[in-house]
C-alpha positions as CSV (number, residue, x, y, z in Angstrom):
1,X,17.2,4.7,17.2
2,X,16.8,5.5,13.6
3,X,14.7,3.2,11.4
4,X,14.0,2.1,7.8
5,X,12.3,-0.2,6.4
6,X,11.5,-1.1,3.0
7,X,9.4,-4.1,1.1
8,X,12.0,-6.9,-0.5
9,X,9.3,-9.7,-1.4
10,X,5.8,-10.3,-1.2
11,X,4.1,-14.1,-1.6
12,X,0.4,-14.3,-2.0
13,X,-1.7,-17.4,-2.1
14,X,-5.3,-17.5,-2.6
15,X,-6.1,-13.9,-2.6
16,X,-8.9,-12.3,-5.2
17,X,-7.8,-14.2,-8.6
18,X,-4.5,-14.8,-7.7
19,X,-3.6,-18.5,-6.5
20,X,-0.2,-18.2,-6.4
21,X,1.9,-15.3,-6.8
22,X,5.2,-13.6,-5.9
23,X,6.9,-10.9,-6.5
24,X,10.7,-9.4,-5.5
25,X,10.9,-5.6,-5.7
26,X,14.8,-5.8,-5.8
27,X,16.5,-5.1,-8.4
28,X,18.8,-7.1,-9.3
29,X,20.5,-6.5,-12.6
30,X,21.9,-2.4,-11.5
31,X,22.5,-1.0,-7.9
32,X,19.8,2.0,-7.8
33,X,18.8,3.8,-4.6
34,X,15.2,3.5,-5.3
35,X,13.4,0.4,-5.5
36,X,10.8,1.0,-8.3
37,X,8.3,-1.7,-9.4
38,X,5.9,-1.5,-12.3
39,X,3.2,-4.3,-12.4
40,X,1.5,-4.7,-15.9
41,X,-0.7,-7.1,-17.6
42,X,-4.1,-7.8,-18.9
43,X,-7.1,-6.8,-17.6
44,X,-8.0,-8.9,-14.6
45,X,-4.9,-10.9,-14.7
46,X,-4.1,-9.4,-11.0
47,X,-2.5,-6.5,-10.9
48,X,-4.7,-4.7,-8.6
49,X,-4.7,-7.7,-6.4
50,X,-1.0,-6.8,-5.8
51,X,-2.1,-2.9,-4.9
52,X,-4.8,-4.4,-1.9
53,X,-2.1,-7.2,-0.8
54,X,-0.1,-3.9,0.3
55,X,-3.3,-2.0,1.3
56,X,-4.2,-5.1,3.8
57,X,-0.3,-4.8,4.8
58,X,-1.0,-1.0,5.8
59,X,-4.2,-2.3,7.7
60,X,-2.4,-4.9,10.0
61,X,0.6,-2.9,10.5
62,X,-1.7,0.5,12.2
63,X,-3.9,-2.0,13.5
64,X,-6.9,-0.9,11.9
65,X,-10.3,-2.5,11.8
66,X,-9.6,-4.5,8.0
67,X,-12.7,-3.2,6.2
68,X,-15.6,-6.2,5.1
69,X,-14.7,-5.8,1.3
70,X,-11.4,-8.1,2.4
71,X,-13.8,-11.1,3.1
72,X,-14.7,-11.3,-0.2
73,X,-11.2,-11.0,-1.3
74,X,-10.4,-14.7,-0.3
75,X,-10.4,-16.7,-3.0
76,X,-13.7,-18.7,-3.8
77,X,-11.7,-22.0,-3.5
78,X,-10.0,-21.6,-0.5
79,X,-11.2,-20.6,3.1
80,X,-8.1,-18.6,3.7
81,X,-5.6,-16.2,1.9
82,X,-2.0,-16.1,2.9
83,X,0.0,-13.5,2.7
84,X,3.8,-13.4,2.9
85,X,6.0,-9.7,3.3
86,X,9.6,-9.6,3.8
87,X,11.4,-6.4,4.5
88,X,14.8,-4.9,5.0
89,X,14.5,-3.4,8.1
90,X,17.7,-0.8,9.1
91,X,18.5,0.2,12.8
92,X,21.2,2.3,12.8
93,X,23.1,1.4,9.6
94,X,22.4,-2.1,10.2
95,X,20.1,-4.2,7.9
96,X,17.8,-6.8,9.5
97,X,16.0,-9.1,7.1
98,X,12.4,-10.0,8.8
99,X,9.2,-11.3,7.7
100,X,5.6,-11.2,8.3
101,X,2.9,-13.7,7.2
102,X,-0.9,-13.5,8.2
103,X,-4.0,-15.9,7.0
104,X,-6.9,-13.8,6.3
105,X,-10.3,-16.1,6.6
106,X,-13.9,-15.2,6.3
107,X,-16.3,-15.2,9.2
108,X,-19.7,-15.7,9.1
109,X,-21.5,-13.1,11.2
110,X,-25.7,-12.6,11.6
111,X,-27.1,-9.6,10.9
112,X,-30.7,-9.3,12.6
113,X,-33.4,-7.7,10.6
114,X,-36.2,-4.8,11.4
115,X,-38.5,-7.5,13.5
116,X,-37.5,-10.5,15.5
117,X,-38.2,-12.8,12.4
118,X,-35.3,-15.1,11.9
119,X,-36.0,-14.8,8.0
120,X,-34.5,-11.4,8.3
121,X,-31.4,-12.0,9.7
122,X,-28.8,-11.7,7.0
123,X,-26.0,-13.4,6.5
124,X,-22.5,-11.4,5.8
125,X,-18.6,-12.0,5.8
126,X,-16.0,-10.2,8.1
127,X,-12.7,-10.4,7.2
128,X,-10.2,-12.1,10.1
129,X,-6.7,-11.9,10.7
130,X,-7.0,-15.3,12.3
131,X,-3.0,-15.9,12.4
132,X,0.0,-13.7,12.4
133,X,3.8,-15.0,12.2
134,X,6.7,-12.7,12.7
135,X,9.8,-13.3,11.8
136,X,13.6,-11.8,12.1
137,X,17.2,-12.8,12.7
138,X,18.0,-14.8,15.8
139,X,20.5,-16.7,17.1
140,X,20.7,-20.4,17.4
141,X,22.7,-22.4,20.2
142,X,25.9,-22.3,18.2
143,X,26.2,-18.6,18.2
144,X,25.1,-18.2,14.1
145,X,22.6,-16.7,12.9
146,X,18.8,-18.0,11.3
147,X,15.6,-16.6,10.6
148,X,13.4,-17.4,13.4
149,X,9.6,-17.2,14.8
150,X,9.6,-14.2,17.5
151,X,5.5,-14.3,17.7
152,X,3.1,-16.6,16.3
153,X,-0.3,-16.1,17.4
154,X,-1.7,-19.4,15.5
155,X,-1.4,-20.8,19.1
156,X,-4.3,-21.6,21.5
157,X,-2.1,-19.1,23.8
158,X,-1.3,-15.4,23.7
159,X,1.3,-16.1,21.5
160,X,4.4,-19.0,20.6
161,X,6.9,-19.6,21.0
162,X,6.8,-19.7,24.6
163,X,10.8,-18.9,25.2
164,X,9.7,-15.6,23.1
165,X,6.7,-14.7,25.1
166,X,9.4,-15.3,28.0
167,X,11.3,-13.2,27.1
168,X,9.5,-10.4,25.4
169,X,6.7,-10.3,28.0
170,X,7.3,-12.6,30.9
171,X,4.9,-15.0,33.4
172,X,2.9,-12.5,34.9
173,X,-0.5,-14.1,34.8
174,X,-2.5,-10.6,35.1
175,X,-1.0,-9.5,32.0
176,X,-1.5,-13.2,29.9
177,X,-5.2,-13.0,30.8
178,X,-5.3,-9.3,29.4
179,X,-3.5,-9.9,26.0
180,X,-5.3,-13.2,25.7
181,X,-8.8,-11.1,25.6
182,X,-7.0,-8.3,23.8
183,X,-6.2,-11.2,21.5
184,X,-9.5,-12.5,21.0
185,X,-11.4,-8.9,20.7
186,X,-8.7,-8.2,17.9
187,X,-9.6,-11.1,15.7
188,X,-13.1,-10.5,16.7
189,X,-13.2,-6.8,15.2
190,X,-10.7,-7.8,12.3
191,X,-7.7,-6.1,13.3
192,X,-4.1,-7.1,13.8
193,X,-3.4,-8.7,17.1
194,X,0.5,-9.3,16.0
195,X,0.9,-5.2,15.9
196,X,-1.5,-4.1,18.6
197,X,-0.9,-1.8,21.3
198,X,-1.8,-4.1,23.7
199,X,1.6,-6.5,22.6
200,X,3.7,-3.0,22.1
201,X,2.6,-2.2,25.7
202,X,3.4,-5.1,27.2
203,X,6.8,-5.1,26.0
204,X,8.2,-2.2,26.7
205,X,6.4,-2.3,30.0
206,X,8.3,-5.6,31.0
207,X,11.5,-4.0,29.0
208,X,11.6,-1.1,31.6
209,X,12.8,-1.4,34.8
210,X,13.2,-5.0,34.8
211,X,16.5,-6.6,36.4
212,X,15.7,-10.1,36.3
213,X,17.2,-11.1,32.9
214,X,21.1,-10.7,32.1
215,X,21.9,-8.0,29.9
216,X,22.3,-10.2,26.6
217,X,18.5,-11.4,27.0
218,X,17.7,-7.2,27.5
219,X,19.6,-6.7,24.3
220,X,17.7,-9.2,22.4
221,X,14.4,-8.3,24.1
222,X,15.5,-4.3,23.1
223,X,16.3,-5.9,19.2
224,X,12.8,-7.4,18.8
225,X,10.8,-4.3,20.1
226,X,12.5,-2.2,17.4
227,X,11.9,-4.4,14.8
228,X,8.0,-4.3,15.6
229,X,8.1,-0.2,16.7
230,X,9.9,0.1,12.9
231,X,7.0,-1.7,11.1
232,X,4.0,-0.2,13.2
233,X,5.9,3.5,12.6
234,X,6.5,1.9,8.8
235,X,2.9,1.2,8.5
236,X,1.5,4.8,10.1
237,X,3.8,7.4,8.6
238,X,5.4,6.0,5.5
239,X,3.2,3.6,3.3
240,X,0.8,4.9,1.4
241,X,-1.3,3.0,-1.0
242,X,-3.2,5.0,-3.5
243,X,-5.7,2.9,-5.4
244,X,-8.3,3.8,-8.4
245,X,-10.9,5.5,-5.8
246,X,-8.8,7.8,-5.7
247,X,-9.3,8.9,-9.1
248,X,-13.0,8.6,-8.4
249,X,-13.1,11.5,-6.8
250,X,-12.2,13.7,-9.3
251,X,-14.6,12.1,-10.9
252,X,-17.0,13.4,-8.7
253,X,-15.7,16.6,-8.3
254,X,-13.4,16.2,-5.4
255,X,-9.8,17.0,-5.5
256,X,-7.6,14.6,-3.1
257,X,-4.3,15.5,-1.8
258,X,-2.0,12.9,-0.7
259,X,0.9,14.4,1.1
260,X,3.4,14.0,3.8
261,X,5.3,17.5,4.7
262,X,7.9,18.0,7.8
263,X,7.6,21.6,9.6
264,X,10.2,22.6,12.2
265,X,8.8,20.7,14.9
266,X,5.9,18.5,13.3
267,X,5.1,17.0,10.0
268,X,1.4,16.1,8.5
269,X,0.4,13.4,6.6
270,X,-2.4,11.4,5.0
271,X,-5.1,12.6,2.1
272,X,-7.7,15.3,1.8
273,X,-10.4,15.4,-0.4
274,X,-10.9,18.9,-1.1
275,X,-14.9,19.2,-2.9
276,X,-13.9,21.7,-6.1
277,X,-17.3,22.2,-7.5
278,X,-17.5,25.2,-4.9
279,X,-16.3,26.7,-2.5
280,X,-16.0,24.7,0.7
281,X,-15.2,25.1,4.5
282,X,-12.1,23.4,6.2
283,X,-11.1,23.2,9.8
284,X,-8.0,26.2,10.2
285,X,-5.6,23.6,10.8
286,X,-6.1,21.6,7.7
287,X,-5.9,25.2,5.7
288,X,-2.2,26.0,7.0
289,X,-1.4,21.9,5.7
290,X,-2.7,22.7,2.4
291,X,-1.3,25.9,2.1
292,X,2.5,23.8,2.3
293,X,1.5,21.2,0.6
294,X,0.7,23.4,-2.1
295,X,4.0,25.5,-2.0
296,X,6.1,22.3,-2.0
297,X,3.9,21.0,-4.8
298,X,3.9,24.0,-6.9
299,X,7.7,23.9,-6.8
300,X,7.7,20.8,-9.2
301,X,4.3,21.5,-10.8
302,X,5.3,24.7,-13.1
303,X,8.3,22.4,-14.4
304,X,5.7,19.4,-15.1
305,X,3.3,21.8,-16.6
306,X,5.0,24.4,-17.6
307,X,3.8,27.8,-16.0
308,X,1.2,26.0,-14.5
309,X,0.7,26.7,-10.4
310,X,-2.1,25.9,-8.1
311,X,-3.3,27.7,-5.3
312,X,-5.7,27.9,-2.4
313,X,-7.9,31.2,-1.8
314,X,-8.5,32.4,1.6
315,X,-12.3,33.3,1.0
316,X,-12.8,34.1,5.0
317,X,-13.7,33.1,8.2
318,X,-16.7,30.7,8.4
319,X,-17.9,29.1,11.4
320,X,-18.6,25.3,11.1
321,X,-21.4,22.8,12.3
322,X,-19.0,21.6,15.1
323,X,-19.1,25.5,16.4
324,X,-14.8,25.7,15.4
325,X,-13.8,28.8,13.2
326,X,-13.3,27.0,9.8
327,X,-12.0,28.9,6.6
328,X,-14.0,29.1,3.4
329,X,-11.7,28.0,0.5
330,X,-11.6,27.8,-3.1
331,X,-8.6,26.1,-5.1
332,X,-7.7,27.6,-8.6
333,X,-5.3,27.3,-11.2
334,X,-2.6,29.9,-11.9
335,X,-1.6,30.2,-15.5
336,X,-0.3,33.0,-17.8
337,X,-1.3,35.2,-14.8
338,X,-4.6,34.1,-14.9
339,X,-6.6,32.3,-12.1
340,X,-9.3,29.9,-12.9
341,X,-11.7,27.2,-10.6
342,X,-9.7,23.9,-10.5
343,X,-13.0,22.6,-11.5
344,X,-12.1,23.4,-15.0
345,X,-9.3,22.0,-15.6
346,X,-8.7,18.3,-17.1
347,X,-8.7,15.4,-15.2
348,X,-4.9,14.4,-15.7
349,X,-4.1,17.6,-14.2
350,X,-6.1,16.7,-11.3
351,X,-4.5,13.4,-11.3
352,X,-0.7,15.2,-11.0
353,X,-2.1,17.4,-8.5
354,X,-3.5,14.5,-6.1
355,X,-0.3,12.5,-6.2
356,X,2.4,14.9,-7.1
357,X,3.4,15.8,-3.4
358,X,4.0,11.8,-2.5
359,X,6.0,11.3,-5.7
360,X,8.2,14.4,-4.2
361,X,8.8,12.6,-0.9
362,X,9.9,9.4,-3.1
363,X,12.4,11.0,-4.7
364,X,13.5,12.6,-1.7
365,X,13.3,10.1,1.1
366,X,14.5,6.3,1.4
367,X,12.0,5.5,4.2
368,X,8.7,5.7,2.0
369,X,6.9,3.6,-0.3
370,X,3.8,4.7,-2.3
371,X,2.0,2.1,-4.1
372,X,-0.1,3.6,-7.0
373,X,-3.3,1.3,-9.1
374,X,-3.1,2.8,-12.3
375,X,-0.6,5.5,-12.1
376,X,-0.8,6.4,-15.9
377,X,-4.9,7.0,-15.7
378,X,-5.2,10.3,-17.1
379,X,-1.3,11.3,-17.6
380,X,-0.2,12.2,-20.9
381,X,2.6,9.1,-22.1
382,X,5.2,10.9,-22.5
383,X,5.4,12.8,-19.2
384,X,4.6,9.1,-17.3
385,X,7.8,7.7,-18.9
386,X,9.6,10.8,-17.9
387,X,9.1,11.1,-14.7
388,X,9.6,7.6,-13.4
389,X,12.7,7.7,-15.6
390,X,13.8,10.2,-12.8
391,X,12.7,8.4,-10.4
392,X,14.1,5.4,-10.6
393,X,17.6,6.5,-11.4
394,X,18.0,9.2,-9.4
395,X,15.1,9.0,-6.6
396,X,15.5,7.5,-2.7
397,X,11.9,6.0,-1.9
398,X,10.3,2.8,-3.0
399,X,7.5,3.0,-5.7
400,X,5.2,0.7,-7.0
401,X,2.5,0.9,-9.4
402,X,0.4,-0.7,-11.8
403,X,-0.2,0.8,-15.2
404,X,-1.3,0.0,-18.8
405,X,0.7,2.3,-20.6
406,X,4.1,0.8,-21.8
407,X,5.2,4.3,-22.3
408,X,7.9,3.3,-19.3
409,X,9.4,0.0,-20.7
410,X,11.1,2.1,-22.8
411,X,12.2,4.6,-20.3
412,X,13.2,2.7,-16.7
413,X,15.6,0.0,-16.4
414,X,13.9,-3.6,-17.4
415,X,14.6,-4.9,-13.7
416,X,12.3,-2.3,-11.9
417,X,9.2,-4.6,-14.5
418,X,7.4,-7.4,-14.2
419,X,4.4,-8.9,-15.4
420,X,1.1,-10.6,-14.9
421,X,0.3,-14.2,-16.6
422,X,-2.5,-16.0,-17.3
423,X,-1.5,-18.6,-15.0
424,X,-3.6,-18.4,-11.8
425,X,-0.6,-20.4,-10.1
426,X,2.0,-18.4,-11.3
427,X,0.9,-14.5,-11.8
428,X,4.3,-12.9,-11.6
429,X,7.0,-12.9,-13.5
430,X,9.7,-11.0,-15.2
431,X,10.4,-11.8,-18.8
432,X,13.3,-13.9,-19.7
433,X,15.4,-13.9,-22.6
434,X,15.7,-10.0,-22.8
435,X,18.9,-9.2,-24.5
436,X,20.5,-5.7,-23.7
437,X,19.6,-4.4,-27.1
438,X,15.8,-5.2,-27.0
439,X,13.3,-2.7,-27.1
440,X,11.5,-4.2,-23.8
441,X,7.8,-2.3,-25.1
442,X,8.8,-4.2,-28.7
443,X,9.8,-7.3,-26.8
444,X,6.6,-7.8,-24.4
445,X,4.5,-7.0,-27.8
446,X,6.2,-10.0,-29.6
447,X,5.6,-11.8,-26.4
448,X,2.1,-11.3,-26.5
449,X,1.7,-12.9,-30.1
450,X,3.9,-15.8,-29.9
451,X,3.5,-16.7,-26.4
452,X,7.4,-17.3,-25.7
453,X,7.5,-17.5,-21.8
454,X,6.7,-20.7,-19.8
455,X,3.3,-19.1,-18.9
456,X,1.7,-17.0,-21.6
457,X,1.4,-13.0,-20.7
458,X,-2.0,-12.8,-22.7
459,X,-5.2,-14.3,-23.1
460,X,-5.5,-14.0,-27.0
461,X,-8.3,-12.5,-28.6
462,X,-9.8,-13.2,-31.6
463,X,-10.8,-10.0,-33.7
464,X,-13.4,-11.7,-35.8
465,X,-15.0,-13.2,-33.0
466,X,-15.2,-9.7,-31.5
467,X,-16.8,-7.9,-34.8
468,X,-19.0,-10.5,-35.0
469,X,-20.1,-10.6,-30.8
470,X,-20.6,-6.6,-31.6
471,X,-22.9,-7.3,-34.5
472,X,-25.1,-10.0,-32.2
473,X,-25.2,-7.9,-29.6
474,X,-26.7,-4.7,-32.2
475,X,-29.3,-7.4,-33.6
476,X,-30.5,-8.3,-30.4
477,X,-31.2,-4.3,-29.6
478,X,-32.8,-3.5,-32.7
479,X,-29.6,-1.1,-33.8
């Protein structure tokens, strides 16, 4: 059954400095293939808080252990986050609306120290999914059709409602116990129960085979377990979230590739951090991904940068640590026929370079959405504004990024924008009272003087206040 699935709405409550947030990523003022959203705002106003909302989304949906910075993510009032996704799921041509909400808490684990002294025990916070509600089309008593509860795990049980587990897994008591412990290790180690293998398995084990249901509770039963394959397969292969580490480790001499390629009979996907201030050894494998990557990438590079191409030297055979036959590598830079170390060139090159092959894949295919913190770190104005303007009107994929450059509120249609406030309890919106005409750059400046939204888009500074906070601040070091 062929699957896509793509982000509508997000809701999030209580999460890093944002009390009350939510954003749709439809837009609704032109009918565009690509669903484009570009998040900007002041400095701490929550913009980034948007890019780890669909980071922790990635976590739940492959099941991953959610790492401990997400504990300290709730927000210091609260003793919860909730988060709220709805998608457009398509099976075959047909488009499902569903939703999925978890409630992240905080969980205070001991740490015991070097000696069996209590008073080095520490103290630290592990990040729980402690409840998970899915939701998708079902049908009520009178035939019509309602967004409904399919699992809940908020339950003291495996999971509600009970005519769902039913139906979806049966009354086998073996298998309760063993998904009520899967259950509780889950929430234990901080990983989604809702999109486990352990729920998956029992599913599709008590799909198969079974003869005791008529074949309109098998078609439902056969309904829900695509829905959940389409997220988890959503959640592995096409949602990537790229945040500001990533530009870290060029930083620190590192060049990462993002990338997701097809071959005839496999594809590759994920992000490799390729050290550039030598030469380095990588497994063979990862050598023969790089080398397409790099073809594919190179393809739209020399039109970015014109004449510019990249490339990946073949310095030998090298055996590594692990005792496999690795390949000692070097990436340079082809221009005006000359080949330099990547090392040397700028670090908005090697910002292009890391992303490039995932901005392809947008454009290409429908089924992916990358989400990008600070997309315009490093890239030269211009060229930003250009090439979401192709994106957006003639790309597939779903992008979303944040940026500080207003370079592309002049270039990409005013319903692919939104904005932060300096209202904790409302951080998104989109600006109203934006005539066809405006200029929407010119427009958000204006905004940002006379404050002419309900909730005010900037903090205001005053400059004197600021000259004279620099002048303290010399006294008090002797300048």
């Amino acid at each position: 059954m062929k699957s896509c699935v793509r982000i509508t709405n997000i809701s999030i409550r209580n999460f890093k400095n944002v009390n009350h947030g939510e954003l749709s990523f439809i837009n609704g003022r032109k009918n565009f293939k690509a669903s484009v959203l570009g998040l900007y705002g002041q400095n701490g106003s929550g913009k980034t808080a948007l890019i780890d909302a669909l980071e922790l989304l990635k976590y739940a949906l492959c099941a991953f252990e959610i790492p401990e910075q997400f504990a300290d993510y709730v927000s210091v009032d609260s003793d919860h986050s909730e988060l709220t996704y709805s998608f457009d799921v398509t099976l075959d041509e047909t488009v499902y609306p569903v939703m999925y909400q978890l409630i992240l808490t905080r969980e205070q684990v001991q740490e015991g120290g070097n000696s069996e002294s209590a008073a080095e025990e520490q103290t630290k916070c592990k990040p729980k999914l402690s409840v998970e509600v899915l939701k998708c089309q079902t049908k009520t008593s009178g035939g019509k059709l309602r967004m409904g509860k399919i699992i809940d795990t908020g339950s003291s049980t495996v999971f509600a409602p009970k005519s769902k587990y039913d139906l979806l897994v049966g009354k086998d008591r073996d298998t309760s116990t063993d998904l009520l412990v899967a259950k509780k290790l889950s929430q234990k180690t901080g990983k989604s129960f809702l999109f486990s293998n352990d729920i998956l398995t029992a599913i599709r084990n008590h799909y198969i085979g079974n003869d005791d249901v008529n074949d309109e509770e098998q078609e439902e039963r056969k309904y829900y377990l695509a829905i959940m394959e389409s997220l988890v397969k959503f959640g592995n292969t096409e949602l990537f979230v790229i945040k500001t580490a990533n530009s870290g480790l060029i930083s620190l001499n590192a060049q990462p590739l993002a990338f997701k390629i097809r071959g005839k009979e496999t594809g590759s996907l994920g992000v490799v951090a390729v050290p550039i201030e030598e030469p380095s050894v990588i497994p063979e494998k990862t050598f023969h991904v790089m080398e397409a990557v790099i073809r594919n990438m190179n393809i739209v590079l020399e039109k970015i940068v014109p004449g510019l191409t990249i490339a990946i030297k073949n310095l030998g055979n090298q055996l590594m640590q692990n005792g496999d036959i690795g390949i000692r590598i070097e990436l340079v830079s082809k221009k005006n026929s000359r080949e330099i170390p990547l090392k040397y060139e700028s670090e908005g090159i090697k910002k292009i370079i890391s992303i490039l092959q995932l901005l392809v894949v947008v454009y290409n295919q429908k089924s992916i959405t990358v989400a990008i913190d600070e997309l315009d770190s490093g890239l030269f104005e211009y060229l930003l504004g250009e090439l979401l303007r192709i994106i957006s009107e003639k790309g597939k994929g779903q992008l979303i990024f944040t940026s500080h450059n207003l370079r592309p509120l002049e270039t990409i249609d005013r319903g692919f924008v939104a904005f932060t406030t300096t209202n904790p309890e409302n951080r998104y919106i989109r600006l109203t009272n934006v005539k066809e005409n405006n200029n929407l750059r010119d427009f958000y400046y204006r905004d940002i003087v006379l404050g002419e939204q309900e909730d005010a888009v900037y903090d205001l500074t005053n400059n004197a206040e600021i000259a004279l906070a620099f002048r303290e601040a010399g006294e008090s070091i002797g300048s």
